[in-house]
C-alpha positions in Angstrom: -53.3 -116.8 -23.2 -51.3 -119.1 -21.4 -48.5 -118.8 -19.3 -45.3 -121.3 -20.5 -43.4 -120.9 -17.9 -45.5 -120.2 -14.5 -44.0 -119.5 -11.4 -44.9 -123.0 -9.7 -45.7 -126.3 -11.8 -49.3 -126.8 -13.1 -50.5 -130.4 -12.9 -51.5 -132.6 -15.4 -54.7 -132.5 -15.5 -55.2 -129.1 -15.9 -52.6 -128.6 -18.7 -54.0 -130.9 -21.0 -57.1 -129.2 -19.7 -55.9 -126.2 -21.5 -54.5 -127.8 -24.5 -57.5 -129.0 -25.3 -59.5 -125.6 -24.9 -56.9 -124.1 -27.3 -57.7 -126.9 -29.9 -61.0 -126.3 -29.7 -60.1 -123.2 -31.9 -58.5 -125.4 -34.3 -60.1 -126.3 -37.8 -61.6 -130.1 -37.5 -58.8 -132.7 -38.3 -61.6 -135.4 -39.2 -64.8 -135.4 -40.6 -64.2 -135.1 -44.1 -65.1 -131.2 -44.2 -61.5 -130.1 -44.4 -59.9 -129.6 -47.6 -56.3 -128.6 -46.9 -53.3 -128.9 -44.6 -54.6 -132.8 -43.3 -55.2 -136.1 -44.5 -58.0 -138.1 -42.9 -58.2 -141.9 -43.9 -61.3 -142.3 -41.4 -59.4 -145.8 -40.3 -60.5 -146.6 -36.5 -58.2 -147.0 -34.1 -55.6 -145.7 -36.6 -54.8 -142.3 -34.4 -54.4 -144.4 -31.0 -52.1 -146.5 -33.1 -50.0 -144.1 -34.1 -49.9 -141.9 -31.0 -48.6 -145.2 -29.2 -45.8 -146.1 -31.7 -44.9 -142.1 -30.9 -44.5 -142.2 -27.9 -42.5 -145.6 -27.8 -39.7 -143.9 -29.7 -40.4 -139.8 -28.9 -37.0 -139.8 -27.0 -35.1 -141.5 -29.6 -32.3 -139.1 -31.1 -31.8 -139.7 -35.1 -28.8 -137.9 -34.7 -26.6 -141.2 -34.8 -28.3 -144.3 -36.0 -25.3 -146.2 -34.0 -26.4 -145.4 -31.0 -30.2 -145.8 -31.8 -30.6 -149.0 -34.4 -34.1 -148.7 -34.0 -34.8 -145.8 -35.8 -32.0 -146.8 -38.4 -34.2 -149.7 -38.7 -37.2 -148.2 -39.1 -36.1 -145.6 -42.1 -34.5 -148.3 -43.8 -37.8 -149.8 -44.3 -39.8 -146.7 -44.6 -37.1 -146.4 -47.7 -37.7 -149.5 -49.1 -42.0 -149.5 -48.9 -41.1 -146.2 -50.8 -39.0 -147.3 -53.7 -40.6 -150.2 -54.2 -44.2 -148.5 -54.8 -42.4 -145.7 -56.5 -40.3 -147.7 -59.1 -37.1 -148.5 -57.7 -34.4 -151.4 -58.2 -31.5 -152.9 -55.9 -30.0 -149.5 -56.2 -32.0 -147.4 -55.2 -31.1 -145.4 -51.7 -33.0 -142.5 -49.6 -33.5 -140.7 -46.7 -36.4 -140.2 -44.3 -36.9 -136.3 -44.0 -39.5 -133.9 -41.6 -41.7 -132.6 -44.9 -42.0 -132.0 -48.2 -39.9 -128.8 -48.5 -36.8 -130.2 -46.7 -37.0 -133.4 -49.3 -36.8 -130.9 -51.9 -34.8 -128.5 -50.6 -32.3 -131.7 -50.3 -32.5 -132.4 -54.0 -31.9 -129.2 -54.8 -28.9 -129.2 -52.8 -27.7 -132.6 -53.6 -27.7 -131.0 -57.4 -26.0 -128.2 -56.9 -23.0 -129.8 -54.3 -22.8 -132.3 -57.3 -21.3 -129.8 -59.6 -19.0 -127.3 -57.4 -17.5 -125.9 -60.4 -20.7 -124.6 -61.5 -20.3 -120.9 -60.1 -24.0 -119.6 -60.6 -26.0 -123.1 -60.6 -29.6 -123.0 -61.6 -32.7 -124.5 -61.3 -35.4 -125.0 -63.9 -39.2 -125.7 -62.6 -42.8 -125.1 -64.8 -44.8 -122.5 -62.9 -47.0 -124.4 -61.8 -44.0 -126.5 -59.4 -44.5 -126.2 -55.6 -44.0 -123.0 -53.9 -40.8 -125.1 -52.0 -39.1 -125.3 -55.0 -38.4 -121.4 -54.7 -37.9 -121.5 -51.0 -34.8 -124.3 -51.7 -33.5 -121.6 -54.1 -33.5 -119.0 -52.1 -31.6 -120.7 -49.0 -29.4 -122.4 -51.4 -28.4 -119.5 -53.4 -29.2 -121.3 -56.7 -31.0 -119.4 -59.6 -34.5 -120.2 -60.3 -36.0 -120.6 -64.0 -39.7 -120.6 -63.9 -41.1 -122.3 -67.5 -44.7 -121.4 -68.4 -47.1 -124.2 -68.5 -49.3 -124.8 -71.1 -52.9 -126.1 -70.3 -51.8 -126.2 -66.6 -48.9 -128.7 -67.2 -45.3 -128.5 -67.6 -44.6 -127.8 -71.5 -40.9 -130.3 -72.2 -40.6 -128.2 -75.2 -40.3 -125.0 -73.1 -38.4 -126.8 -70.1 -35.9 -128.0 -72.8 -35.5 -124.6 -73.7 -34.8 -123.0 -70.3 -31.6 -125.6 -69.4 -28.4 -124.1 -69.9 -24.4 -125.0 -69.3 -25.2 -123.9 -65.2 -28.5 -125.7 -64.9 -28.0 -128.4 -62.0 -31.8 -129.8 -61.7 -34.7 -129.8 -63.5 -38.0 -130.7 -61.5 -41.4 -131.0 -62.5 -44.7 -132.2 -60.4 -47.2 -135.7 -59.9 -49.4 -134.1 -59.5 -49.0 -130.2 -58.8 -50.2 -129.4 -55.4 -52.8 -126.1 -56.9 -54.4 -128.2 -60.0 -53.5 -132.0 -58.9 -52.8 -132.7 -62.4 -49.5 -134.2 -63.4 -46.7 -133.2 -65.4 -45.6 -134.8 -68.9 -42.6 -136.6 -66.5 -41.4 -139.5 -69.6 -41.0 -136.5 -71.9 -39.4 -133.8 -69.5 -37.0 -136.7 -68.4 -36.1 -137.3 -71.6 -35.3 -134.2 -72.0 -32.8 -134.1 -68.9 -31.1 -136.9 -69.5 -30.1 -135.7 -73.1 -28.6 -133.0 -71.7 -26.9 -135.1 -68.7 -28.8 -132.9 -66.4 -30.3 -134.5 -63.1 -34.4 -134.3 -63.0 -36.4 -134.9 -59.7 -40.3 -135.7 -59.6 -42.0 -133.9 -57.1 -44.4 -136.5 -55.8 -44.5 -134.9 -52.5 -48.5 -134.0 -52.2 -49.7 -137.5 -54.5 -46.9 -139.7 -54.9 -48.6 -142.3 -52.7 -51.8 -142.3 -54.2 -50.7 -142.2 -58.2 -49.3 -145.9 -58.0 -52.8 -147.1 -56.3 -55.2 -144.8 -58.6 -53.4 -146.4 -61.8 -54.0 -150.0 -60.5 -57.7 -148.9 -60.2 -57.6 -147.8 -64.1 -57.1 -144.2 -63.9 -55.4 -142.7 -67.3 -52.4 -141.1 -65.6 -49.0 -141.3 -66.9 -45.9 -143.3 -65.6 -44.0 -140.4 -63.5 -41.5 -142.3 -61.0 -38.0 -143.8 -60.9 -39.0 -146.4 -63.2 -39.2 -143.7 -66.2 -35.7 -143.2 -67.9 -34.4 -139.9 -66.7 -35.5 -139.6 -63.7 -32.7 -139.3 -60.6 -34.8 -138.5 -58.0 -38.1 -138.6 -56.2 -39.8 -137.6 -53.2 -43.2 -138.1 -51.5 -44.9 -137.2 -48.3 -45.9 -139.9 -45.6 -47.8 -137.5 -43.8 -50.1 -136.7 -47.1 -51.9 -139.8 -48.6 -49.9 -142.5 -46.3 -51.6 -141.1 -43.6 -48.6 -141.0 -41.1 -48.7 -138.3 -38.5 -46.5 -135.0 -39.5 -43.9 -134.6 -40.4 -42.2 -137.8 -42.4 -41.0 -137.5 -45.9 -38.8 -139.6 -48.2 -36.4 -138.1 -50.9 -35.2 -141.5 -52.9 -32.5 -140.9 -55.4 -31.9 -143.9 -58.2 -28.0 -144.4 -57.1 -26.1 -144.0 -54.1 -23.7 -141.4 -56.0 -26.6 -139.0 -56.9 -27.4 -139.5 -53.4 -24.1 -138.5 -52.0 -23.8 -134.4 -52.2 -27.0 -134.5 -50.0 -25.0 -135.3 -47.0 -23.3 -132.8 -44.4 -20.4 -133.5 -43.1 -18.0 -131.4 -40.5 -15.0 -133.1 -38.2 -12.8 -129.6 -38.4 -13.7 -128.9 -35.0 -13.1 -130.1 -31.1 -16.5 -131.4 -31.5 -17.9 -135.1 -32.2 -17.5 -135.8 -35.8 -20.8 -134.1 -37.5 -22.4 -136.3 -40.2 -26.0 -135.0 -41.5 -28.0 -136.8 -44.3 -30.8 -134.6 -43.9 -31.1 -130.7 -42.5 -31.8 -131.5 -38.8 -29.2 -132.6 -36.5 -31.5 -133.8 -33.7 -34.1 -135.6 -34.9 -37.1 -137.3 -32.3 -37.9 -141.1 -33.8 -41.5 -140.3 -32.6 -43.2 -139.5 -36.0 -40.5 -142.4 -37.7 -42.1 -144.9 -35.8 -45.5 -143.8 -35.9 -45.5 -143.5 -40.0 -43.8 -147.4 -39.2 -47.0 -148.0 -37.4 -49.5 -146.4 -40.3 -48.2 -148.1 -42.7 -47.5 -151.8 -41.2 -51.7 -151.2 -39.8 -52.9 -150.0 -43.6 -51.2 -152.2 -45.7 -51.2 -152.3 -49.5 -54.7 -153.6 -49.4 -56.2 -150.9 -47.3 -53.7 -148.4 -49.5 -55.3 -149.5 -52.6 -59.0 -149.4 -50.7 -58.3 -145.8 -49.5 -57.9 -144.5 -52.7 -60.9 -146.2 -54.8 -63.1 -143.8 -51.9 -60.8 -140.9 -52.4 -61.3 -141.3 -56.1 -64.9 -141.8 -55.5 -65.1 -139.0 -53.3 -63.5 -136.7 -55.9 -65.9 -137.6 -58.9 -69.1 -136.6 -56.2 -67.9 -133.5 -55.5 -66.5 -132.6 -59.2 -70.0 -133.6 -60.4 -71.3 -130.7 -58.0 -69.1 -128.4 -59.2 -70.3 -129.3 -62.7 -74.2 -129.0 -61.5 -74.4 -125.7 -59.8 -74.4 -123.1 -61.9 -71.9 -120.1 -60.6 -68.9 -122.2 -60.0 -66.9 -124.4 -63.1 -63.8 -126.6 -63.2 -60.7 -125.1 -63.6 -58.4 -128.0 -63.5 -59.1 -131.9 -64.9 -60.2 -133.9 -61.3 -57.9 -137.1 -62.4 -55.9 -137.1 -59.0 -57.1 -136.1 -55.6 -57.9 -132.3 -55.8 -61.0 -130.8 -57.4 -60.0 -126.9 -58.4 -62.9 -124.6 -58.7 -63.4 -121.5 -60.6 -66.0 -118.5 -60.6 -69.0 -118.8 -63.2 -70.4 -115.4 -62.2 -70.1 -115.0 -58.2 -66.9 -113.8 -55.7 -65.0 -116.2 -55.4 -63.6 -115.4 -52.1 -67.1 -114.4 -51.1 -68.2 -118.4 -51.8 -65.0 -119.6 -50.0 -66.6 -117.6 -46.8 -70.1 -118.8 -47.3 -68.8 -122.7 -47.2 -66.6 -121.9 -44.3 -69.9 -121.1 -42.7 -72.2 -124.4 -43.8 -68.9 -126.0 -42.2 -66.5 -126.8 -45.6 -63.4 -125.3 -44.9 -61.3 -125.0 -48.6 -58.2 -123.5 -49.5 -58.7 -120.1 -51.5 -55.3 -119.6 -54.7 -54.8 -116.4 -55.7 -54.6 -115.3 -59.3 -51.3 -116.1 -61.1 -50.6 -114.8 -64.9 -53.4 -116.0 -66.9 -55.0 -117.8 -64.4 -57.8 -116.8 -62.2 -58.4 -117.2 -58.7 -59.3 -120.9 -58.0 -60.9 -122.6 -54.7 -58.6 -125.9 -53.7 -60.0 -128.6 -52.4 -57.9 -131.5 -51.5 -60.2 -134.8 -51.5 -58.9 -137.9 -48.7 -60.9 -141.3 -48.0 -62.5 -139.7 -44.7 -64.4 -136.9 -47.6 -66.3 -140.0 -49.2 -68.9 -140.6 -46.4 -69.5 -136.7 -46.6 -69.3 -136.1 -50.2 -73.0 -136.2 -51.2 -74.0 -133.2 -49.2 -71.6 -131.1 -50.4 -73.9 -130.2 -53.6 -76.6 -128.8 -51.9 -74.3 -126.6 -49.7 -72.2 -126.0 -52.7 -75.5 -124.6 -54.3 -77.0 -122.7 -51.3 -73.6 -121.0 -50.9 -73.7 -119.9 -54.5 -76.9 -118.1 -54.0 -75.8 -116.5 -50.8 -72.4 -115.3 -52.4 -74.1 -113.9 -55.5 -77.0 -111.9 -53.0 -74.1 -111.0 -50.6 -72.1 -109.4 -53.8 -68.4 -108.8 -54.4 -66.0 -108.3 -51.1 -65.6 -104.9 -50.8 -61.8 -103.1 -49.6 -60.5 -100.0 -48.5 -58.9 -97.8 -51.2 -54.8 -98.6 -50.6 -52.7 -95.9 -51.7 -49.5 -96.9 -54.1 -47.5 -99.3 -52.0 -44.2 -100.7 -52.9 -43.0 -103.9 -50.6 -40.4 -101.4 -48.8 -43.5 -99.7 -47.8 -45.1 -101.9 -45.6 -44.6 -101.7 -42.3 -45.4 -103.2 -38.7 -47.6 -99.8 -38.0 -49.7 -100.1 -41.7 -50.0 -103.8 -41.4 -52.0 -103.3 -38.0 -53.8 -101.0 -39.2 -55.0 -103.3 -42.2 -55.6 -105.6 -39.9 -57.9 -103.5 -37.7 -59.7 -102.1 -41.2 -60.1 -105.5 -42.2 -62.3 -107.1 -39.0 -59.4 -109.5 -38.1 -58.7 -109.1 -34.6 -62.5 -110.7 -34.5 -60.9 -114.4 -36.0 -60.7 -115.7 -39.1 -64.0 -116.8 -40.1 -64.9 -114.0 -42.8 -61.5 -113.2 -45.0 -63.0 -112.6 -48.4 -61.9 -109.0 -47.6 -58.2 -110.1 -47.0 -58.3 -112.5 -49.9 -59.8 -110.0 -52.0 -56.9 -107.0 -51.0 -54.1 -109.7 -51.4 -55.5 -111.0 -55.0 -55.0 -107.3 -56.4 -51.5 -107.2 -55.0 -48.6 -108.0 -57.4 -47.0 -110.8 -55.9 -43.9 -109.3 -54.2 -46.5 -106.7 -52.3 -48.9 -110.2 -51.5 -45.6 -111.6 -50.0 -44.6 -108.1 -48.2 -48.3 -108.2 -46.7 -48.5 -111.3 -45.1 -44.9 -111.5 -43.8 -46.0 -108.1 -42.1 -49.3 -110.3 -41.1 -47.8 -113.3 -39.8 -45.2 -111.4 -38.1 -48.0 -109.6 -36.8 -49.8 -112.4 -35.4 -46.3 -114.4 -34.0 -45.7 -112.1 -30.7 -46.4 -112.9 -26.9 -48.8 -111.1 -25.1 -47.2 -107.7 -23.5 -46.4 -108.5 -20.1 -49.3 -107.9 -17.6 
């Protein structure tokens, strides 16, 4: 552990000496063996980039764009790149945000402030929408309606369905983050604009690489604010732009829909408080460099990116189809190929590739659908791809001799039930205070808990794990 705050400065050299012996923990960034939580465009020179353009604005305060024009600048034109690759016009508007989740939560809001005479506002998303979707509800006190899917897409007929006289926004995904496939969007905006209700496209995981995928000939629908109906979408620079985290862009068709987004607040002796996005404060460090990444790449190199991550997807799909143990689950048409058991533990084979170095993102069981194995495919995965078969195969065979992950007999538990005191003991049962390498066991307890228990569990988990060492 590390001290933060030792009793005499530590210099330099031996703090990044430490910084880097922490990262060393860390799950490799780049390499193309990582398929979650980063996007690698294996572009030299691209990272130095980008940590320079950083640092040139890392003191810059988006607080108030008077005072700092540059960054005002700068999210102006990360605004404009985005609408005009995402089918806007002249009046188009938007906002530069930290992530996905707080451009969603923002639509979410900007929906509901638009109707204050709403009392119990609602929001209507398929089940297969992002996990944010219900995280914007909950802060924002607005009811969620969760639609079936049929097929693993959003079904319009159901969506139409679910909107009522106190639904604000209707939202749907291209491409859902768990499958990567995308939702009907022409139909379900149809839909919303019949019933004058606002509809926002999450594009947050894809939305950069759908426009470049359909000018290499991919069959995927038209899904942004050039389809009739649609008031709003967002997309993540950080995902297939390849800026450094965190820079999003929520971009709503019209400077009204735009407008109930804002925060404002002068009842006070304070400086006049005007917010178009959640923070206050706000460093132009990962503004600039996403300014940088993008001005570098180009529209060119955007559209060469993702002919290898579409290459790169049909290798490793074609493995999945080969090895016997292991099928599809979800179309590869995007930049995700989901896998599904043919016969071994599938949180078992999630371990064995952790160990032949593929690190993949286990999905739980929801409904009708059964546990999956996520991988989400960038350009850096193409120069790796073709070896992925044989270890895909290898770890098949060790899965299926290994057998099925095998967990201590729980007693009934209800959510009010878990506490600090059973968590670590779970913990302790479970091998985790060795690391994180083997967590079939974990995976396997949390699939067979309903999902308010699963949420219970690793809150208790993660609050668990976020604690400083007891005082020496």
């Amino acid at each position: 552990m590390i001290d933060a705050l030792p009793e005499k400065g530590v210099p330099a050299d031996q703090i990044l000496a430490e910084l880097r012996g922490l990262r060393s923990a860390d799950l490799p960034t780049h390499g193309g063996r990582l398929f979650a939580y980063v996007y690698d465009p294996a572009v030299a020179g691209l990272d130095e980039l980008a940590r320079q353009a950083y640092a040139v604005s890392a003191s810059v305060n988006g607080l108030d764009p008077t005072a700092f024009p540059s960054l005002l600048a700068m999210e102006n034109a990360l605004v404009g790149a985005a609408a005009r690759l995402l089918g806007g016009d002249a009046a188009t508007v938007g906002s530069v945000t930290g992530g996905g989740t707080e451009s969603l939560l923002l639509a979410v809001k900007a929906a509901r402030d638009a109707h204050p005479a709403v009392a119990n506002p609602r929001l209507v998303v398929p089940s297969t929408a992002h996990a944010a979707f219900a995280k914007a509800a909950h802060y924002l006190r607005v009811g969620l309606d969760v639609v079936p899917v049929r097929e693993l897409r959003a079904d319009p007929a159901a969506m139409a369905a679910a909107i009522g006289p106190e639904t604000v926004l209707v939202a749907a995904s291209a491409p859902s983050y768990a499958h990567g496939v995308v939702d009907p969007i022409p139909a379900i905006a149809a839909v919303a604009a019949e019933r004058g209700v606002r509809f926002h496209v999450d594009a947050c995981f894809g939305g950069w690489l759908l426009p470049y995928l359909r000018r290499l000939g991919a069959d995927l629908p038209p899904f942004d604010l050039s389809v009739p109906g649609v008031t709003s979408i967002s997309v993540d620079l950080h995902k297939y732009a390849y800026a450094p985290k965190g820079v999003s862009v929520l971009l709503h068709a019209t400077e009204e829909l735009r407008r109930p987004q804002y925060f404002a607040h002068a009842d006070w002796p304070g400086y006049p408080m005007i917010n178009p996005v959640v923070s206050s404060t706000r460093s132009g460090g990962p503004i600039a460099a996403a300014v940088a990444t993008l001005r570098s790449i180009g529209d060119a190199g955007y559209l060469d990116l993702a002919a290898a991550t579409r290459e790169a997807v049909g290798i490793l799909a074609g493995a999945v189809t080969a090895v016997d143990g292991v099928r599809l689950h979800a179309p590869p048409e995007t930049s995700v190929v989901c896998l599904a058991s043919d016969g071994v533990d599938l949180f078992v084979l999630a371990d064995e590739l952790t160990a032949r170095g593929w690190h993949t993102q286990p999905q739980m069981a929801y409904r009708e659908m059964p546990p999956t194995i996520h991988l989400t495919v960038t350009a850096a995965v193409r120069a790796t791809a073709a070896s992925f078969r044989p270890d895909l195969a290898d770890a098949v065979a060790a899965a299926a001799a290994r057998g099925p992950a095998q967990v201590p007999d729980l007693p009934p538990l209800s959510p009010e039930m878990i506490t600090p005191d059973l968590v670590a003991g779970l913990a302790a049962d479970l091998g985790l205070g060795d690391g994180f390498s083997r967590m079939a066991e974990v995976n396997t307890l949390l699939n067979a808990a309903p999902p308010a228990l699963r949420e219970a569990l690793l809150t208790g988990f993660l609050s668990l794990l976020q604690r400083p060492a007891a005082p020496a």
